[in-house]
ZATIZA-309011 format. One line per 10 residues: number of its first residue (from 1); their letters; for each residue x, y negated, z of N, C-alpha, C. Coordinates in pm, 1 decimal. Example, Ala and Ser with C-alpha at 12.3 -4.5 7.8 and 13.67 -1.06 7.14 Angstrom:
1	AS	1319.0,569.0,780.0,1230.0,450.0,780.0,1320.0,330.0,780.0 | 1285.0,225.0,708.0,1367.0,106.0,714.0,1290.0,-3.0,787.0
//
This chain:
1	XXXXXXXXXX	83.7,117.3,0.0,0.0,0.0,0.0,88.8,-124.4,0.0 | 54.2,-226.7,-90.9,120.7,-345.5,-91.7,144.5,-440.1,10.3 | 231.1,-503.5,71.9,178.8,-650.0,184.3,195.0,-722.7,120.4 | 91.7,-783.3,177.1,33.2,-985.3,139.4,122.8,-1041.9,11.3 | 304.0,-987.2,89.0,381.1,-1107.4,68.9,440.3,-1030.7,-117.9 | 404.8,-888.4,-103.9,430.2,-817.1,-208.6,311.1,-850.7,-359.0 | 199.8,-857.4,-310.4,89.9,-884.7,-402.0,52.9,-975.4,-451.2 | 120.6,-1083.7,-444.1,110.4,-1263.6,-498.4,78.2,-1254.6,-605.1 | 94.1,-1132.9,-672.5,39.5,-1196.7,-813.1,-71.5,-1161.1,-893.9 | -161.2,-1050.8,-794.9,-317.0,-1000.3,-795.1,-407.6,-1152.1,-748.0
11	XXXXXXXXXX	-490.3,-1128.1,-880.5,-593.2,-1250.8,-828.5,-667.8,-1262.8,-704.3 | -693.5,-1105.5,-640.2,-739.4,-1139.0,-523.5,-678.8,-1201.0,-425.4 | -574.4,-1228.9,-410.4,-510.6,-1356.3,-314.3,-592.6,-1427.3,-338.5 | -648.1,-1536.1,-424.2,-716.4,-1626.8,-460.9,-798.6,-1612.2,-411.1 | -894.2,-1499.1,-418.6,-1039.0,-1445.0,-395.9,-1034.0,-1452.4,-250.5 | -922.9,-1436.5,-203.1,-959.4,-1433.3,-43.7,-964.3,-1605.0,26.0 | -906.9,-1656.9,-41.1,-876.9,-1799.1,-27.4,-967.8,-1864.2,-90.3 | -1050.6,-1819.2,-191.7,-1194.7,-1919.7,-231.1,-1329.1,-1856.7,-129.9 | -1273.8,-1706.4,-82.0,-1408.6,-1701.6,-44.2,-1378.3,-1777.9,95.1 | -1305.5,-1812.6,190.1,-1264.1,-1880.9,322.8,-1307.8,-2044.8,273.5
21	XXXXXXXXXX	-1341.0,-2080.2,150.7,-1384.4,-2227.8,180.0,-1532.1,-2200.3,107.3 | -1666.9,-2023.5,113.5,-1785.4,-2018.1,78.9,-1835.2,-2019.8,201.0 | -1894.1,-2056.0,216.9,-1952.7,-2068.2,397.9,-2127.7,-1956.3,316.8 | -2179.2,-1888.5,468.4,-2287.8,-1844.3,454.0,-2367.4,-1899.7,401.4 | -2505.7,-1857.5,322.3,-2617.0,-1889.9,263.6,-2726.5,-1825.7,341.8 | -2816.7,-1878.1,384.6,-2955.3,-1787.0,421.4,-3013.2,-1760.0,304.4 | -3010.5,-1792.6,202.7,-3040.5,-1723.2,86.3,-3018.7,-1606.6,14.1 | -3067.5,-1556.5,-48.0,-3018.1,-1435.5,-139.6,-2959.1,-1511.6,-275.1 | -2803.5,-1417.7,-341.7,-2759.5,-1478.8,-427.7,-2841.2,-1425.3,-558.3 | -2837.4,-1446.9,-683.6,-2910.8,-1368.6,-766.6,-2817.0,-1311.6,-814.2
31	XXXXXXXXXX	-2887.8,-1190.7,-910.2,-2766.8,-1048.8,-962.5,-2867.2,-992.0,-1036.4 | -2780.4,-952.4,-1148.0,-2875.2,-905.7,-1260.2,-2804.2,-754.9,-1297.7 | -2887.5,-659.9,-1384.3,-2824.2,-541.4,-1405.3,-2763.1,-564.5,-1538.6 | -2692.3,-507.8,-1594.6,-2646.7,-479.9,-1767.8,-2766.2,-490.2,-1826.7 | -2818.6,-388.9,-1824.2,-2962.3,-324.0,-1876.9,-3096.1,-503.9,-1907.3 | -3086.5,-557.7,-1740.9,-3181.7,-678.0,-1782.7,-3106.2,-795.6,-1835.6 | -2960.8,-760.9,-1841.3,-2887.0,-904.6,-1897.8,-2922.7,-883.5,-2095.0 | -2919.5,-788.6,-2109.4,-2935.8,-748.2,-2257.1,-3060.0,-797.4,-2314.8 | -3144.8,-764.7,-2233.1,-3276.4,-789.8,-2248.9,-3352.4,-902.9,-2275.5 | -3237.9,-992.0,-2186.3,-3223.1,-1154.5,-2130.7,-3180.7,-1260.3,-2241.5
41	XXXXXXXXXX	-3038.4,-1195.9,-2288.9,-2954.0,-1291.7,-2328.8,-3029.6,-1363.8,-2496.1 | -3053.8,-1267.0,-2574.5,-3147.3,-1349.9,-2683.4,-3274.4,-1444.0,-2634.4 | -3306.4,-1423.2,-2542.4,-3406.5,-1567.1,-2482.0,-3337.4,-1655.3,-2420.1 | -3211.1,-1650.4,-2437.1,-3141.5,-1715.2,-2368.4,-3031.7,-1811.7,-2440.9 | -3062.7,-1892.8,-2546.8,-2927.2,-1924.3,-2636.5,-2833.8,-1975.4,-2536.3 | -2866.6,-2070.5,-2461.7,-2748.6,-2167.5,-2376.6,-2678.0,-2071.8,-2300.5 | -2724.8,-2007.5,-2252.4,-2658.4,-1863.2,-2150.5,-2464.5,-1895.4,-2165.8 | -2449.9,-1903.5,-2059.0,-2281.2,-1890.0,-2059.2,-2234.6,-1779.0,-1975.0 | -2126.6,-1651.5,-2092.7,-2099.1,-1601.0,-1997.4,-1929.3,-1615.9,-2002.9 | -1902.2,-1560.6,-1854.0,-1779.1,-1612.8,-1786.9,-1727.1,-1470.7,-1713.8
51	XXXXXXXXXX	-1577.7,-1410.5,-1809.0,-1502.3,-1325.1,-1730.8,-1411.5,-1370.4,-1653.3 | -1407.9,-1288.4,-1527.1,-1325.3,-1379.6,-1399.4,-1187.8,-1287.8,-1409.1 | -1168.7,-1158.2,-1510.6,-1071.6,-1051.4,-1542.7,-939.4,-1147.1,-1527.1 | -823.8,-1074.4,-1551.0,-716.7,-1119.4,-1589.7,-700.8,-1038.9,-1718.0 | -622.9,-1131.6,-1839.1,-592.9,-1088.5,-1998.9,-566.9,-927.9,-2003.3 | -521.4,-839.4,-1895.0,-449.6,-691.2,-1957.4,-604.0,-579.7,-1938.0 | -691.1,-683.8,-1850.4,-810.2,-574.7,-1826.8,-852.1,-590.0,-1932.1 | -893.5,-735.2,-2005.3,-975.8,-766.3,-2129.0,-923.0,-686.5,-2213.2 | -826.4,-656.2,-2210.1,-758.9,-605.5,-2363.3,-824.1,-483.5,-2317.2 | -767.4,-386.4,-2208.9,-859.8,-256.3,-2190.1,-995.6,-238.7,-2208.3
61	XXXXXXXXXX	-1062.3,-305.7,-2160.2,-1206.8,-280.9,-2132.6,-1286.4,-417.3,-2178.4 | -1266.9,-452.4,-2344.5,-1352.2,-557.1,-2372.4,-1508.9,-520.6,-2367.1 | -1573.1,-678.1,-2320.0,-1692.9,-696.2,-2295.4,-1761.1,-658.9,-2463.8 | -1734.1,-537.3,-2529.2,-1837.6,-524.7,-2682.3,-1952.3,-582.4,-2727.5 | -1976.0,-659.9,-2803.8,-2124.5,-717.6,-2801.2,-2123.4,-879.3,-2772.7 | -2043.5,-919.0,-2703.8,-2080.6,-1025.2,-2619.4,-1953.9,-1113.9,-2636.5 | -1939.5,-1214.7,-2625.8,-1863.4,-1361.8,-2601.9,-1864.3,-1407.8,-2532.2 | -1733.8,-1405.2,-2454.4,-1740.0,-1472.7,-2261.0,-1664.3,-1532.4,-2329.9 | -1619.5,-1657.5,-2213.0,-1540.9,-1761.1,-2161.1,-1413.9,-1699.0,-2067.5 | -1309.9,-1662.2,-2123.4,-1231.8,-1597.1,-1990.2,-1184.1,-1716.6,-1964.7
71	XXXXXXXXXX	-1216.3,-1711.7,-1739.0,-1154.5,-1806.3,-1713.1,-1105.4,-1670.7,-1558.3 | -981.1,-1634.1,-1594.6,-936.2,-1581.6,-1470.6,-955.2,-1617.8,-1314.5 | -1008.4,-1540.6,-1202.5,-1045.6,-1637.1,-1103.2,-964.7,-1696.7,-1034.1 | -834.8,-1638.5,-1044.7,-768.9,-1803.1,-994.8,-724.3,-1922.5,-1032.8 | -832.4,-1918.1,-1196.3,-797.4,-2037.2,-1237.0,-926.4,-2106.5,-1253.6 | -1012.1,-2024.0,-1156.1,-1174.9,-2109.0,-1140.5,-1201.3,-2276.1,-1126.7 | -1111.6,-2236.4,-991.2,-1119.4,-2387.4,-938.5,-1076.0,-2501.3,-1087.7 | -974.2,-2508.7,-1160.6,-953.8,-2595.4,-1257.0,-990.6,-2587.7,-1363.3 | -1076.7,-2460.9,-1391.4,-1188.2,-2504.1,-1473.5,-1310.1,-2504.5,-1519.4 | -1356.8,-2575.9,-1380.2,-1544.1,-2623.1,-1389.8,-1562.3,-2682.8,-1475.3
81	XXXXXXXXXX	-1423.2,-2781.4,-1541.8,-1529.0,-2835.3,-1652.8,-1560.7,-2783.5,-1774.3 | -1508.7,-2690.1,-1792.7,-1567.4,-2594.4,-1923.9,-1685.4,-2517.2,-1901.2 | -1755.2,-2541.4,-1793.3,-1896.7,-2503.2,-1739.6,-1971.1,-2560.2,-1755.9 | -2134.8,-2558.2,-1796.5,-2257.5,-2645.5,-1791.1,-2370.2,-2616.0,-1637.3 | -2341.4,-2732.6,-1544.2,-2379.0,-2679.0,-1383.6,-2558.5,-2640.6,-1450.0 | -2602.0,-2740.4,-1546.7,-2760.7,-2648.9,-1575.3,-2805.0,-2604.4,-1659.2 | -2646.2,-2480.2,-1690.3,-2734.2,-2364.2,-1803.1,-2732.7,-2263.7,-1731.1 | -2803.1,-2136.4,-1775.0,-2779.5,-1994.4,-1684.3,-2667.6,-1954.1,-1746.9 | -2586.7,-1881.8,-1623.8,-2402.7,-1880.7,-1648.6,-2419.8,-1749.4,-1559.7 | -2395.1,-1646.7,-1643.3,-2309.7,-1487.9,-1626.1,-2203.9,-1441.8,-1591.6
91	XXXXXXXXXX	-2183.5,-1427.9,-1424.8,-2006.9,-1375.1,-1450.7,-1988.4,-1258.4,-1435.9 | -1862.8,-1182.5,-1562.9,-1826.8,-1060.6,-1559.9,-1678.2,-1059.0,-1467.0 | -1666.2,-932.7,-1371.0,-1586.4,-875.8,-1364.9,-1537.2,-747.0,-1416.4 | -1447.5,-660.3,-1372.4,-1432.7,-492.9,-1381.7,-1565.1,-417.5,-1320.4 | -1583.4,-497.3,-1175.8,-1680.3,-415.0,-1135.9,-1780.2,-500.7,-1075.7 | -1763.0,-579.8,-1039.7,-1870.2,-699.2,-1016.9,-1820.8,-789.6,-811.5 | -1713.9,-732.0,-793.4,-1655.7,-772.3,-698.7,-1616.8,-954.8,-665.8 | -1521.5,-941.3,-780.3,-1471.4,-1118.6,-849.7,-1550.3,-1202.7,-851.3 | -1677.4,-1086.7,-965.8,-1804.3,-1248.8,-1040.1,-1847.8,-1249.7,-877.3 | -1859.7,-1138.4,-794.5,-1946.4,-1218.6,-713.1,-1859.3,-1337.8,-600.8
101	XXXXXXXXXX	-1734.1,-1266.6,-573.2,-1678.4,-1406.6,-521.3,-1683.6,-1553.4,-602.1 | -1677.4,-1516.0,-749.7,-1678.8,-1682.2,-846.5,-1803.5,-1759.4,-830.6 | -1964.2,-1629.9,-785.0,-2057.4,-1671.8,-824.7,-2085.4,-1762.6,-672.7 | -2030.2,-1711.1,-582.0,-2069.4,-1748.8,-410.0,-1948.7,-1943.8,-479.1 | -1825.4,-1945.4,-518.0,-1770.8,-2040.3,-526.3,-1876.6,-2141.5,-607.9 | -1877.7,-2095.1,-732.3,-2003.5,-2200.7,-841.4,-2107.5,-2211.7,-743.7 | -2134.1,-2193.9,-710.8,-2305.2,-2196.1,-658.5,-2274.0,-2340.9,-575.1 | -2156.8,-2312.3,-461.6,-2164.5,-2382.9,-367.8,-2039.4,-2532.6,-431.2 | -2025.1,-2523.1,-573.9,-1960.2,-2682.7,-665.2,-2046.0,-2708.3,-764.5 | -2181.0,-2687.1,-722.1,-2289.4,-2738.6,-819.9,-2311.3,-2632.9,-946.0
111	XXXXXXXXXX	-2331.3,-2552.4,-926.5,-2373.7,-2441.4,-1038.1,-2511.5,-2281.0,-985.4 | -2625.2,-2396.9,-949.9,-2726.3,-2330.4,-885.2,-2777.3,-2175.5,-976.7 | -2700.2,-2208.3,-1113.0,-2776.4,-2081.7,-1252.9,-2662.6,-1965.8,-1212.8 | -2588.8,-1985.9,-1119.8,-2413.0,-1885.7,-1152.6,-2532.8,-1766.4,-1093.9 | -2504.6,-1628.4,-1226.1,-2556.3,-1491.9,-1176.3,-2458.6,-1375.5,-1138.2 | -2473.6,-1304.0,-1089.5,-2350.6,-1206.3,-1055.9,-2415.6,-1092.1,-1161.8 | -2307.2,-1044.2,-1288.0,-2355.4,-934.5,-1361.4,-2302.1,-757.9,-1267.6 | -2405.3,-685.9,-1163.4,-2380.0,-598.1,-1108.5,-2349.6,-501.0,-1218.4 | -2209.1,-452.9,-1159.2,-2124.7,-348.4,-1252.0,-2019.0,-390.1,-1316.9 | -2010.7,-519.2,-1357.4,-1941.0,-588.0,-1469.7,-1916.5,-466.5,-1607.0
121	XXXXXXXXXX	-1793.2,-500.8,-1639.1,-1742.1,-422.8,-1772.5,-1768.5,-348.0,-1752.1 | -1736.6,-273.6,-1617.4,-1749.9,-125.9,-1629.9,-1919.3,-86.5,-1690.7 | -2001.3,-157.1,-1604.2,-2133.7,-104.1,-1617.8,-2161.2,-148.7,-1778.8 | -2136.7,-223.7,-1819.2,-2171.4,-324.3,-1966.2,-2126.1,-201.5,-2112.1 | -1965.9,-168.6,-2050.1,-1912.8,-56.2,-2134.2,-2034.6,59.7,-2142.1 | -2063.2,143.4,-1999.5,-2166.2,240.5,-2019.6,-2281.7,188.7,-2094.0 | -2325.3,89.2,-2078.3,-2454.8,66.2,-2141.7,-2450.7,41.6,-2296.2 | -2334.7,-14.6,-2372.2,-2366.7,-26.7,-2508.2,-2266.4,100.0,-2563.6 | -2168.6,138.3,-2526.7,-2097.1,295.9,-2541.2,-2144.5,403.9,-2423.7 | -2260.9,466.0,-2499.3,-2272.9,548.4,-2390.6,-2228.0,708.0,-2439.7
//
């Protein structure tokens, strides 16, 4: 197993350090399946979606079908402005871990539409290669 001081260069460092400035919600966040994002996205032109991956997963396990925005999550914070805070905005991870830390960060810098896609790639891959 890695320490802290060994792993600097896994995005979750980041992830642990954006989620320490998400404070609780009494709310429920929203989260959508593969299955209803598909269903979704043609009623949806403005729809933005957003992989929080780093470049060597994308190359493995591209999102097929679809056109994200890769913005790696530790490079969230610097770039909100390639975001629209009021369109509905999709984030993919590997497994849906990331989008949901990106989606708890957007939510709480003005991005009330940020959805968490449950499963990410992984689930997205099963559903259009099955």
């Amino acid at each position: 197993m890695l320490k802290p001081s060994q792993a600097a260069w896994w995005p979750f460092n980041l992830s642990l350090s954006l989620s320490s400035k998400v404070t609780a919600q009494p709310t429920q966040v929203p989260t959508i399946t593969v299955a209803a994002l598909a269903q979704r996205l043609p009623q949806q032109p403005t729809a933005q979606l957003v992989d929080v991956r780093e470049a060597p997963e994308l190359r493995q396990l591209p999102l097929h079908g679809l056109t994200a925005l890769h913005i790696p999550l530790g490079q969230l914070p610097q770039q909100l402005h390639l975001l629209q805070p009021d369109q509905p905005l999709y984030l993919f991870c590997q497994a849906g871990i990331r989008s949901g830390l990106a989606q708890a960060y957007l939510r709480q810098h003005g991005f009330p539409h940020a959805t968490n896609v449950l499963g990410g790639a992984l689930a997205w891959a099963a559903l259009v290669q099955p």
